[in-house]
Steps between C-alpha positions, in 0.01 A plus 500: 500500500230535248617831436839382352310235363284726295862686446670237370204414239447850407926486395453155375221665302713775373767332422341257235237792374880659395652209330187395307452847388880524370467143343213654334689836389790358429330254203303812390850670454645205340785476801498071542769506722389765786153327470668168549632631827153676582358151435694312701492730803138457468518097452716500801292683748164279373729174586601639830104571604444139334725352724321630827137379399364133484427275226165621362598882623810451254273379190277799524804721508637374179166530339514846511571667164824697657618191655432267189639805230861499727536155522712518157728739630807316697501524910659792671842516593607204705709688757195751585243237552708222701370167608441448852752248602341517868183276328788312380618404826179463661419246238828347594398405878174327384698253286645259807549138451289434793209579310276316267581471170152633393584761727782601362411511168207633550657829678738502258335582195269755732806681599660508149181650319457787767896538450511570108135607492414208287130452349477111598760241549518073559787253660532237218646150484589308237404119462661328218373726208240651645455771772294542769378825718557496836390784636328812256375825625382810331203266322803284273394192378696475174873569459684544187638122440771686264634723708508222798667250295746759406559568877536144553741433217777762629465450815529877575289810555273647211385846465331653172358878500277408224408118454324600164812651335772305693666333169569195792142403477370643132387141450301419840159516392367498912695846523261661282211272584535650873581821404802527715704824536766464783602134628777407733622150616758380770578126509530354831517156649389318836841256504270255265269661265547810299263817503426793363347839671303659199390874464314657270341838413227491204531899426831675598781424294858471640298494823806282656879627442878441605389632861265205500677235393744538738265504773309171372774340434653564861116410661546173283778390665385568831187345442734196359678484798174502706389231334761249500536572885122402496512180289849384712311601835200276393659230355721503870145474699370241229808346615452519857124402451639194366733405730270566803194251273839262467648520887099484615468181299806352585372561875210347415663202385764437804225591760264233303823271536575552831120445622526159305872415636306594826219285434713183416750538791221509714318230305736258453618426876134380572450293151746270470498386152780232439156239358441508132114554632556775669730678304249476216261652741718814568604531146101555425461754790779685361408514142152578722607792675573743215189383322243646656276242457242328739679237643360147684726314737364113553648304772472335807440661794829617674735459187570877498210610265503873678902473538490475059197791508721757717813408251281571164409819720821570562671475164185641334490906394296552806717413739471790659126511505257333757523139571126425643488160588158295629373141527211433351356239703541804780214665343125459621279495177284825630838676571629431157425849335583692748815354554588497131378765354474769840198672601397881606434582831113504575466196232342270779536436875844496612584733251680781676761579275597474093699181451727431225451130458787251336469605143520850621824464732687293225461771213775524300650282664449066582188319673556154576221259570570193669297208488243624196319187452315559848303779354125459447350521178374846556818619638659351216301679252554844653879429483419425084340805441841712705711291246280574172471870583810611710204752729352434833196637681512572867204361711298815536664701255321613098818455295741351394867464567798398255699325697918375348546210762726186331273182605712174640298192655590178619343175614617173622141307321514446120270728354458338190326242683326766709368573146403226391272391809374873458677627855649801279447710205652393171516871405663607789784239511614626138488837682740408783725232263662691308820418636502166703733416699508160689674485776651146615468326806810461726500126469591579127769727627759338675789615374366828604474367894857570590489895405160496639610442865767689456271846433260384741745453813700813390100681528507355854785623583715155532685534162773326661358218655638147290225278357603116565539303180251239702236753561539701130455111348174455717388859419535360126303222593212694567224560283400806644125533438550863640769610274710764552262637772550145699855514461543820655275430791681188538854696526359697719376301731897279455701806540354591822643141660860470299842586652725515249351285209156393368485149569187223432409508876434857458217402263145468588470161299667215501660426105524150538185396576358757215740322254498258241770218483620674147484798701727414788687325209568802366559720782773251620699499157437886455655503822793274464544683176551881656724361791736324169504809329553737784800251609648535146485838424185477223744273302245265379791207412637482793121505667373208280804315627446503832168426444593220268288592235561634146557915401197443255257329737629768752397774306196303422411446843579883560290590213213254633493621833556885408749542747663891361827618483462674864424100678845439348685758687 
């Protein structure tokens, strides 16, 4: 191999010792044209060992006094010295659509210097007036803005053998600032923005010719192709992005909506909210829910307090978080840290094993604490500091730990007057009352007592057992100290000794003797009323007739007595 290596110099050698030594005769002798011939022979095989060497290998070659005294002459014979259309196609396969476009570009304007055996080349866009270079090689930095306008403006491929005396560009003052020789240009486009692929050669003229062109201008529109088929394929997966962000959000939003269509269909059933008191209540806890906000329910004891809590739970964004629920009056004063905050195992006797504590459990998620106002004042001000700095500290443990738990208390005392006979901290009750929500009593709630029974005996599993107009008036009656709690021990307790209705001996008290005289008053008209109205249809005429009273001070009775639209039925 190095053998025909050496061979194939030694010839190469030969070959352009001959042709420089005619040129040379041959101008001696006065004969231009046969040293025009000798001259380009000799050009031609200089450009063909140009071709095979690198950048910096090419400059040095051209520096050479033979080289730089041919470079007038024109190039050999175009059919003796043919362009290898192989690079051509090899460029080809490296210009696919599902490339970059930097890519593409990029191995474009490699592949067309190597195939014309340009000195340097760029990719240029235009931008308004102005142009841009996208890509140089071959140490460009500076184009001629004459010739690249000109490129622009005709929208068609540009070739000059000799920039300096092309009459095109006699005015264009960067063409002789740069010194340019040999400059070809192929427009192209990317389906939105026009281009350019520049080349240029500094010393040979008519360096590029008709052979050239042709093959530019047929890599141009490949390239074109390639990059159309790029910017459609990535506009079609910006597309896709964009409908996966859209159909992920829209998921978002109908699983958010279903856990809060969850959240009130379970809610609701248990809450009956036909009072104005309570339905202001409920409206609060709603508005509550996607708030985030610390929230303290006030209320009696047994008026659904943690019923409310779970709801706000439920419709909140952490639904499907923990729900960690504790009372606080369950919670001996030395146990207090380590049941809040956790300890490490090893933190004191008894301590076999890490444990979370509340705070812990409910991160991310909901901690409820029931009855808050039987804290002690140092539990109290343990519970500040959690609130003020959102971190807790295990017993045992040397840091720190953020902790994302939503805080919501209740309490049946008033702690404003907790405050003010200095049972609980000021600055932790502005903590915990953000959001306050009071809850009211059942005796305020009366209209709410019919679909209250109703959810309770359908929990017991006696949905269908009839409550007695007699016993629902002396369940009214009632003031129910216990609330809601009471009520449901009470049906309970009733259910277990009715047939096939609820009926006042089923009760464990006796109404009457709990009564007033306006209070058996009204149970007897409220009474007399339902049976009129049921007799009649609900037609409230006919129903004050056979009472022999008035429509208006029937409906005034009705409204006075809150009997609802379901007692009239």
């Amino acid at each position: 191999m190095a053998s025909r290596a050496s061979e194939s110099a030694t010839r190469f050698e030969s070959r352009l010792t001959s042709s420089l030594l005619l040129m040379e005769a041959a101008e001696r002798a006065k004969r231009i044209e046969l040293g025009r011939r000798a001259g380009s022979q000799a050009r031609a095989l200089l450009d063909d060992a140009a071709a095979t060497l690198d950048a910096t290998a090419r400059a040095r070659l051209r520096s050479v006094p033979s080289y730089a005294r041919v470079l007038s002459a024109r190039p050999g014979d175009p059919d003796r010295h043919a362009l290898p259309s192989r690079a051509l196609a090899n460029i080809a396969k490296r210009l696919r659509p599902t490339r970059s476009r930097a890519r593409i570009l990029e191995d474009l304007l490699d592949g067309a210097r190597d195939l014309v055996g340009a000195e340097r080349g760029a990719i240029i866009a235009r931008e308004g007036s102005e142009v841009r270079l996208l890509f140089a090689n071959g140490g460009l930095t500076e184009v001629s803005r004459s010739i690249v306008a000109r490129a622009f403006a005709e929208a068609r491929a540009l070739l000059t053998t000799d920039a300096r005396g092309d009459e095109r560009l006699a005015g264009a003052a960067s063409v002789h600032m740069l010194a340019l020789r040999s400059v070809a240009c192929v427009p192209m486009t990317d389906g939105e923005d026009r281009l350019l692929l520049y080349l240029e050669d500094r010393l040979r003229p008519a360096a590029f010719d008709e052979r050239h062109r042709a093959l530019l201008v047929d890599l141009g529109e490949l390239a074109s192709n390639a990059l159309v088929g790029q910017r459609a394929l990535a506009q079609a997966r910006e597309r896709e992005s964009e409908l996966l962000d859209t159909r992920r959000a829209l998921a978002e939003v109908v699983d958010r909506q279903a856990l809060e269509l969850a959240a009130q269909r379970a809610v609701l059933p248990d809450i009956e909210a036909k009072s104005e008191a309570m339905r202001t209540a409920l409206a609060l806890a709603r508005r509550a829910a996607s708030s985030g906000a610390p929230v303290l329910l006030m209320g009696e004891s047994g008026s659904g307090k943690d019923l409310i809590a779970r709801a706000i739970h439920a419709a909140s964004p952490r639904a499907s978080q923990p729900w960690v629920s504790e009372n606080c009056g369950a919670i001996p004063d030395a146990l207090f840290d380590s049941a809040l905050f956790g300890h490490v195992k090893g933190a004191f006797t008894g301590a076999v094993r890490d444990h979370v504590g509340l705070l812990r459990a409910a991160d991310h998620g909901t901690l409820f604490l029931d009855e808050v106002a039987e804290l002690s004042p140092s539990a109290q001000a343990k519970l500040l500091r959690v609130t003020q700095d959102g971190e807790v500290r295990p017993v045992g443990a040397n840091a720190n730990i953020t902790i994302d738990a939503r805080l919501i208390t209740a309490t049946r005392k008033d702690l404003r007057a907790e405050i003010t006979r200095g049972a609980f901290r000021e600055d932790l009750f502005y903590r915990l009352a953000v959001i306050v929500i009071e809850v009211p009593p059942l005796r305020d709630r009366k209209e709410d007592l019919p679909g209250i029974i109703a959810s309770i005996l359908h929990k017991l599993g006696r949905g269908d057992l009839r409550v007695d107009p007699s016993a629902l008036d002396a369940l009214r009656a009632h003031t129910w100290p216990g609330n809601v709690r009471e009520l449901e021990n009470e049906l309970t307790r009733a259910s277990l000794s009715a047939s096939d209705a609820l009926r006042v001996a089923d009760l464990s008290f006796d109404a009457a003797e709990r009564q007033t005289l306006r209070q058996q008053v009204d149970a007897l008209e409220r009474r007399l009323i339902q049976e009129a109205l049921r007799e009649t249809s609900g037609n409230r005429t006919r129903a004050a007739e056979a009472l022999g009273v008035s429509r208006y001070g029937l409906q005034k009775m009705i409204k006075r007595l809150e009997i609802s639209p379901d007692d009239e039925r």
